[in-house]
Legacy VTK file of the C-alpha trace (Angstrom):
# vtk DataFile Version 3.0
C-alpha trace
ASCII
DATASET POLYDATA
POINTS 272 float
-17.475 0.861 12.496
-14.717 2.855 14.015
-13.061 2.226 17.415
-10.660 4.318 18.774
-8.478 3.104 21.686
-10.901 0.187 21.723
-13.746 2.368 22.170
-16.808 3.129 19.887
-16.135 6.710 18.523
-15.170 8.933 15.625
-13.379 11.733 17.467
-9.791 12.168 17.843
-8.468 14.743 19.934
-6.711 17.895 18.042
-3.548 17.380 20.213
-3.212 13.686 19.169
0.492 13.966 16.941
-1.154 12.078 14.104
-3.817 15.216 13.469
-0.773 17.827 14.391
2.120 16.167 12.434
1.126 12.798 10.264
3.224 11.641 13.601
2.027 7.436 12.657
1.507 4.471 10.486
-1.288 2.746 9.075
-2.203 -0.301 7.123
-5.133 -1.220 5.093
-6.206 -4.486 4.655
-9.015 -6.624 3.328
-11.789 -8.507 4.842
-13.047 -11.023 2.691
-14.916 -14.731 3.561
-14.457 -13.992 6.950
-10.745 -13.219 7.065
-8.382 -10.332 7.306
-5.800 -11.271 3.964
-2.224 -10.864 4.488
-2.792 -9.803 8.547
0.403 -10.768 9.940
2.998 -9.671 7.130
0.641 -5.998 7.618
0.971 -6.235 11.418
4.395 -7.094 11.073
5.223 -4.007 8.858
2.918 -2.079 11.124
4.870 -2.724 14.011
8.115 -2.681 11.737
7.214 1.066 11.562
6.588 1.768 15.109
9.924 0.599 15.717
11.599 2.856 12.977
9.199 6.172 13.910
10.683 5.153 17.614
6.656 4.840 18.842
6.836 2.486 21.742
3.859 0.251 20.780
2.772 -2.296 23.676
-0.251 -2.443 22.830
-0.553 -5.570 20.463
-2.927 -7.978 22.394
-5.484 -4.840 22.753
-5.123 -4.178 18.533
-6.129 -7.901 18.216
-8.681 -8.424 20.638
-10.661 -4.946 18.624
-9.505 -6.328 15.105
-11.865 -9.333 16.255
-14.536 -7.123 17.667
-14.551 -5.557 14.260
-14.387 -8.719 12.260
-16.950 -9.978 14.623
-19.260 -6.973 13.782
-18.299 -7.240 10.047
-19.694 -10.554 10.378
-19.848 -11.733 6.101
-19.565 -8.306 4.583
-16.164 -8.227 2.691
-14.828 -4.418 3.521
-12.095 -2.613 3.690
-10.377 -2.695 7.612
-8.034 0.137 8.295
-5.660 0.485 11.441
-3.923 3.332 12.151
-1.342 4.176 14.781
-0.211 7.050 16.161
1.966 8.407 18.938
-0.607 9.892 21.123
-1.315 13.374 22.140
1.722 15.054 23.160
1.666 18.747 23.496
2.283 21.540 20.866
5.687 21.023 19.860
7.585 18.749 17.556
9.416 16.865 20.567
7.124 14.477 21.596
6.038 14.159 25.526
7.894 11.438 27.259
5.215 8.349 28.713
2.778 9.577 25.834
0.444 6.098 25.018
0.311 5.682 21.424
-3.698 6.134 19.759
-5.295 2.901 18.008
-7.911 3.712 15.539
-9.613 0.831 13.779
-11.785 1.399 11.037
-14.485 -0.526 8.380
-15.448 0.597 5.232
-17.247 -0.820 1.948
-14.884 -2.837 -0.192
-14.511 -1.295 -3.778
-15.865 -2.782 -6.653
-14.268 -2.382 -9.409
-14.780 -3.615 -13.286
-13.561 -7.281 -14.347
-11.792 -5.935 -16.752
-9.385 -4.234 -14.563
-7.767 -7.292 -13.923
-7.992 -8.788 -17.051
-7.431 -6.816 -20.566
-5.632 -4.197 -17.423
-5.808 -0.583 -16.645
-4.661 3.024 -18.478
-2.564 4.676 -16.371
-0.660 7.893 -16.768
2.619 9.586 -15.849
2.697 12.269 -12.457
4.474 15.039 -12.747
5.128 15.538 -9.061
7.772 13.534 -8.036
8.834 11.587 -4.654
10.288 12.787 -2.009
13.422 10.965 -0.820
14.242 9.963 2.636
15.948 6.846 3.525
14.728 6.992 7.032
10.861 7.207 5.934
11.517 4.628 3.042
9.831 1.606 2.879
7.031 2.653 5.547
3.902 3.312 5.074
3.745 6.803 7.219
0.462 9.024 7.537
2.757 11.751 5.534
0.949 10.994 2.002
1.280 14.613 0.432
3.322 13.273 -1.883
0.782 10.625 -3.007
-1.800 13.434 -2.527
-0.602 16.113 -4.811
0.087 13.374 -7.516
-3.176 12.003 -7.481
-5.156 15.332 -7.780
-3.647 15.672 -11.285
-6.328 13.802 -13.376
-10.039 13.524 -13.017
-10.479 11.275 -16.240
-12.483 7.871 -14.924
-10.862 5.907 -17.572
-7.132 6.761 -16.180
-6.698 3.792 -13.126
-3.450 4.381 -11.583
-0.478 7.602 -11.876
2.834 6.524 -11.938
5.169 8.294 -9.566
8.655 9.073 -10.629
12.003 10.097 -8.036
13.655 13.345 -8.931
16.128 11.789 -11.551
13.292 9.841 -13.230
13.304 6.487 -11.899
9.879 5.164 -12.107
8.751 4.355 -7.868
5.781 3.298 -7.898
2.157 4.328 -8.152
-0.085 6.978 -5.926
-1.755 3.833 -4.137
0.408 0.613 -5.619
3.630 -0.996 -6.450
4.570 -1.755 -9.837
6.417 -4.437 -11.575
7.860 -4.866 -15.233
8.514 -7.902 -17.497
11.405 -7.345 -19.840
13.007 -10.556 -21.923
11.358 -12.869 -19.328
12.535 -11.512 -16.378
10.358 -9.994 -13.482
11.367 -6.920 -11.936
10.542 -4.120 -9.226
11.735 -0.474 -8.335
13.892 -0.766 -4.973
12.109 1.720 -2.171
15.370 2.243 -0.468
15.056 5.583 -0.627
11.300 6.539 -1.246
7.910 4.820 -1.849
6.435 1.891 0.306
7.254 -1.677 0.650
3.722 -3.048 -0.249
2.947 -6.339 1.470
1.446 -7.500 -1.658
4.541 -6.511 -3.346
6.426 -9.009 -1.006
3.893 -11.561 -1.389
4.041 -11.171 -5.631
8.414 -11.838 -5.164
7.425 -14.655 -3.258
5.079 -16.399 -5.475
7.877 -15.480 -8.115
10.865 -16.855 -6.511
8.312 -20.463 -5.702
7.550 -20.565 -9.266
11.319 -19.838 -10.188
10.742 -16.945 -12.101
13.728 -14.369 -12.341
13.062 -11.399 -9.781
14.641 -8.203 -8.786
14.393 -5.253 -7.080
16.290 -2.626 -9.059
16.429 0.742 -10.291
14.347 1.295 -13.334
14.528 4.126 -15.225
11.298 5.547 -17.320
12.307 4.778 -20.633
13.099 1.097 -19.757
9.490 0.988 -17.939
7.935 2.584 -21.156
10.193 -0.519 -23.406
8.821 -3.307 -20.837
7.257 -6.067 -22.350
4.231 -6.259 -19.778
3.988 -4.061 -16.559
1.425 -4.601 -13.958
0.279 -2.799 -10.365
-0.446 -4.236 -7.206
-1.820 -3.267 -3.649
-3.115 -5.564 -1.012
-6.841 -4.573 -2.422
-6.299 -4.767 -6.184
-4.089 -7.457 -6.190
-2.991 -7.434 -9.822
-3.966 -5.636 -12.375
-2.229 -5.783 -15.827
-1.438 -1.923 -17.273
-2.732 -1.853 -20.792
-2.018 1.760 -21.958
0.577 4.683 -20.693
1.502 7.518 -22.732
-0.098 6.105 -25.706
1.986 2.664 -25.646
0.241 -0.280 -25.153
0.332 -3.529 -23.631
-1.063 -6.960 -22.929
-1.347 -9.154 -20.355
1.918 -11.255 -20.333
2.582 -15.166 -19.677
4.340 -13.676 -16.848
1.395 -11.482 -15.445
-1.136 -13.823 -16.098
1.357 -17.158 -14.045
0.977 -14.264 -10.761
-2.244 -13.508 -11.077
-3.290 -17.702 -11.075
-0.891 -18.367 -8.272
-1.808 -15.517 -6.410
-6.065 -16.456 -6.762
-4.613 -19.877 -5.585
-2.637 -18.448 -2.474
-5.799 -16.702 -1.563
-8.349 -19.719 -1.415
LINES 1 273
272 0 1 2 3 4 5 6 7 8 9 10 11 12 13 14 15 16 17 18 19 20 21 22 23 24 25 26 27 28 29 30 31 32 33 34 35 36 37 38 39 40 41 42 43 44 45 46 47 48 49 50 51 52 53 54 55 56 57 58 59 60 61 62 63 64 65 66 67 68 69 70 71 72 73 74 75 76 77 78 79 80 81 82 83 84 85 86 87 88 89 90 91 92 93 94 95 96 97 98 99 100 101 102 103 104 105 106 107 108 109 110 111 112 113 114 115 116 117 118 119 120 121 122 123 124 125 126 127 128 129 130 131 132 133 134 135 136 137 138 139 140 141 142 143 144 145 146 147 148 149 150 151 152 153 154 155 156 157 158 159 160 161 162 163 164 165 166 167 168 169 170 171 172 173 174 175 176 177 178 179 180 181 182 183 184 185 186 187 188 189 190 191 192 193 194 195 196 197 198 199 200 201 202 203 204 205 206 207 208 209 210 211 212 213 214 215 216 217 218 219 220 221 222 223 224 225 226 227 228 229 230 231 232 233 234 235 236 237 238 239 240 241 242 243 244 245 246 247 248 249 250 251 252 253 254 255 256 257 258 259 260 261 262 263 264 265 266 267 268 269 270 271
């Protein structure tokens, strides 16, 4: 099912500024037992982003009335919803039009099924070569400008390779092409900082959470490669996935920690 601007249909127009310029946001969510996970921490980041793109956004009490229309149609499938938000069609030109009316798109699709294993013995992942781009402004959003993400993901083909790891310029690990990532080193829990690229996952907020309620040492720091290649246990996490355990990068290898496994419980808990 797609709606756009409340309205069956899966046309945009080619002036809208999302098709011209990746001018918008968008979140993807999951739809499982009859409920959208996580909703308001992704409509809060959702509109977080409006506010730092400068997209005047009114249109809240439409987006939940047709999140509803699409739940309602989803009825006990578990898919895959995905908003996105742009800021309208506005003209050729980078300056957007003043009064332009931001475009809603709301969209269903199959939820993936992927192997037990995944989140159990974990995944291989590899290294990308191409590396973020930085800007502090864009940081932390999750923007419809995913070139980055993109290139780095075109770079294998191999089925048995899960997840690339996606470095900054100076070789700080960031995060993954479509997840956060955390590392356990001498008990303690910790996660690149996206101050100045990469995306503030909302399941990466929920996982600090669930670690500072269990009182497990947390922090958001930089983390160079070599110390994420010496980590005890290292895992990846989107609001799909939710955890997976990494088992193999660069011919190391790893299990799934104490650490990993405490998350992964509390987090099936959270969920129920």
């Amino acid at each position: 099912m797609v709606l756009i601007n409340g309205l069956p249909d899966d046309k945009l127009a080619i002036s809208d500024r999302g098709l011209q310029y990746g001018d918008g946001l968008f979140e993807t969510m999951v739809f499982r037992a009859g409920v959208i996970e996580l909703l308001d921490a992704h409509i809060a980041r959702l509109m977080d982003g409006c506010r730092r793109l400068n997209i005047e956004f009114s249109q809240s009490v439409a987006l939940h009335h047709e999140l509803q229309t699409v739940c309602q149609n989803l009825a006990d499938s578990d898919a895959i919803i995905k908003i996105i938000i742009t800021r309208g069609s506005g003209g050729r030109g980078y300056l957007a039009s003043s009064g332009v009316e931001p475009t809603r798109i709301i969209s269903s699709h199959p939820l993936p099924l992927y192997p037990a294993h995944y989140s159990q013995a974990g995944v291989k992942v590899r290294r990308c070569v191409h590396t973020l781009s930085e800007n502090v402004a864009l940081a932390g959003i999750k923007h419809l400008n995913r070139l980055d993400q993109v290139l780095a993901r075109n770079e294998w083909h191999e089925p048995e390779i899960a997840e690339g790891i996606m470095l900054d310029y100076v070789g700080n690990v960031i995060e993954g092409t479509m997840s956060n990532v955390f590392i356990v080193t001498a008990g303690k829990l910790f996660t690149p900082m996206v101050d100045k690229s990469g995306v503030a996952g909302v399941m990466r907020a929920k996982i600090i959470s669930l670690a500072n309620d269990l009182s497990l040492s947390v922090s958001e720091t930089s983390i160079h490669l070599d110390e994420f290649l010496a980590a005890d246990e290292i895992f990846i996490s989107n609001s799909v996935i939710g955890i997976w355990p990494v088992s193999e990068i660069e011919n190391r290898f790893y299990s799934a920690g104490a650490i990993t496994l405490t998350l992964q419980k509390a987090l099936q808990q959270a969920n129920k």
